[in-house]
matplotlib code that plots the C-alpha trace (Angstrom):
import matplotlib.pyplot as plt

x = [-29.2, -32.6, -31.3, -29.0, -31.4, -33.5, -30.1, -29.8, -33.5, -33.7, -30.7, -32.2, -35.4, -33.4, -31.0, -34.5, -36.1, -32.5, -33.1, -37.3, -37.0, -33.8, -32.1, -29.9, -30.4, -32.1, -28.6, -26.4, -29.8, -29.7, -25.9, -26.5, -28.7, -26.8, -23.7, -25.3, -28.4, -27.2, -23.7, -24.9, -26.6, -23.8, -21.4, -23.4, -25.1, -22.8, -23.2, -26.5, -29.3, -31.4, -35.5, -36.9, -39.8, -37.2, -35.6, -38.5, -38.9, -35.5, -36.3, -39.2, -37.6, -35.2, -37.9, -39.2, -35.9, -35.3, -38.4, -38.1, -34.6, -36.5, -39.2, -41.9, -45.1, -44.9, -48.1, -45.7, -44.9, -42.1, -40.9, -39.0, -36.7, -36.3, -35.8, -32.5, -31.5, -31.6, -35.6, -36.3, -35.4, -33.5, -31.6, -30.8, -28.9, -31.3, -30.6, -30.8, -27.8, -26.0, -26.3, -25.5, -22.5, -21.2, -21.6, -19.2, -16.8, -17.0, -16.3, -13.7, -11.6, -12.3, -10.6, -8.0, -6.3, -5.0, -6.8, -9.9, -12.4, -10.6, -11.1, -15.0, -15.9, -14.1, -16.0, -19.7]
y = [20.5, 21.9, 24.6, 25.8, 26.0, 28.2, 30.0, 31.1, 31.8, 33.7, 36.3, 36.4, 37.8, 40.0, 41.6, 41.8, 43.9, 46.1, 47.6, 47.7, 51.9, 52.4, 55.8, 53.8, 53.9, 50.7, 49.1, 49.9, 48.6, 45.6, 45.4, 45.5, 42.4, 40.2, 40.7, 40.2, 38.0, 36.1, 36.1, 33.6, 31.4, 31.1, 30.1, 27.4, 26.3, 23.9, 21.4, 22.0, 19.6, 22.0, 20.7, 22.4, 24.1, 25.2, 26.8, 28.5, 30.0, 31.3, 33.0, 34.3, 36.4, 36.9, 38.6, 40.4, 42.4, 43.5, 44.9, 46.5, 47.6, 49.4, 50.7, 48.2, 47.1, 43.6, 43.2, 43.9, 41.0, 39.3, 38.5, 41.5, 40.4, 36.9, 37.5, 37.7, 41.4, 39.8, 39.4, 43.0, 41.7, 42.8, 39.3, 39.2, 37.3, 34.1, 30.6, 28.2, 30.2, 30.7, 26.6, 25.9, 28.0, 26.9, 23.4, 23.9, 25.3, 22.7, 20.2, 22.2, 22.4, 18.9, 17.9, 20.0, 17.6, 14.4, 12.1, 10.2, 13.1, 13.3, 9.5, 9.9, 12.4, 10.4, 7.6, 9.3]
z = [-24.9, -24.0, -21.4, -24.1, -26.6, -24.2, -23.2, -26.8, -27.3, -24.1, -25.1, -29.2, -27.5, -25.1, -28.5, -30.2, -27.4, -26.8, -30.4, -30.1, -29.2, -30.4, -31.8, -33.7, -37.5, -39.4, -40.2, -37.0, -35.4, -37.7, -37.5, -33.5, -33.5, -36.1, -33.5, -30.7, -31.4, -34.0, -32.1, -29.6, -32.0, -34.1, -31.3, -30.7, -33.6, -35.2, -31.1, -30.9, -32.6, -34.1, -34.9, -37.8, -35.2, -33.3, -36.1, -37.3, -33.6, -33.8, -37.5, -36.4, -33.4, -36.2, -38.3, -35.3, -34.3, -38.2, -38.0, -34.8, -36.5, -39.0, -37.1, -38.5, -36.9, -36.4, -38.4, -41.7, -44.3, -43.3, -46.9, -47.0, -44.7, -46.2, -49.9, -51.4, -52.5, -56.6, -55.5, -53.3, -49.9, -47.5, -47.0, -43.5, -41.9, -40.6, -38.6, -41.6, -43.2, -40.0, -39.0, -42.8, -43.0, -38.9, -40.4, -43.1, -41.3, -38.8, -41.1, -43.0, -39.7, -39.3, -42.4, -41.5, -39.4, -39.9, -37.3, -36.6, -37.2, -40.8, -41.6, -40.3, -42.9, -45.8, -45.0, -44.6]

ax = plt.figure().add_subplot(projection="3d")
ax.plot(x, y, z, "-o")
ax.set_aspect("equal")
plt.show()
């Protein structure tokens, strides 16, 4: 699972650096990046064991490419693009939510069925 954890970390940085001098505007830019670099974390999210440092690396090259969408130094507070809209944020889209939300899904298409994958989640 290493070489696709570096797969996916290797094309986030490359979706962060596509939008660093970009004429887009701030959300098409963002827009851009959620597809494409949050695309290929979310297709693998829900197979892929996930350490909480290694989630923090992916949030933080998160962080970067919103800023870079908006034309920000790195240098500027990063809580801006953490906070929920209800607390002046911009609440993009990060890994925690994407992994939480793949998760459910997962097992919501796992209950779906009526076979062994059903009778494991009844019993956990």
């Amino acid at each position: 699972m290493r070489a696709t954890k570096e797969v996916i970390r290797r094309k986030i940085i490359a979706a962060r650096d596509l939008i660093k001098c970009h004429p887009l505007t701030p959300g098409l830019a963002t827009e851009l990046f959620t597809s494409k670099g949050m695309g290929i974390f979310r297709f693998s999210a829900a197979l892929v064991e996930w350490s909480e440092s290694e989630l923090n690396d992916v949030k933080r090259l998160c962080v970067q490419a919103y800023k870079n969408a908006w034309h920000l130094p790195q240098s500027t507070a990063s809580a801006l693009f953490i906070f929920p809209k209800t607390h002046a944020g911009k609440e993009s889209t990060l890994p925690m939510a994407v992994l939480t939300q793949e998760l459910l899904l997962h097992a919501d298409r796992c209950m779906r069925h009526e076979d062994m994958s059903k009778n494991v989640f009844w019993q956990a």
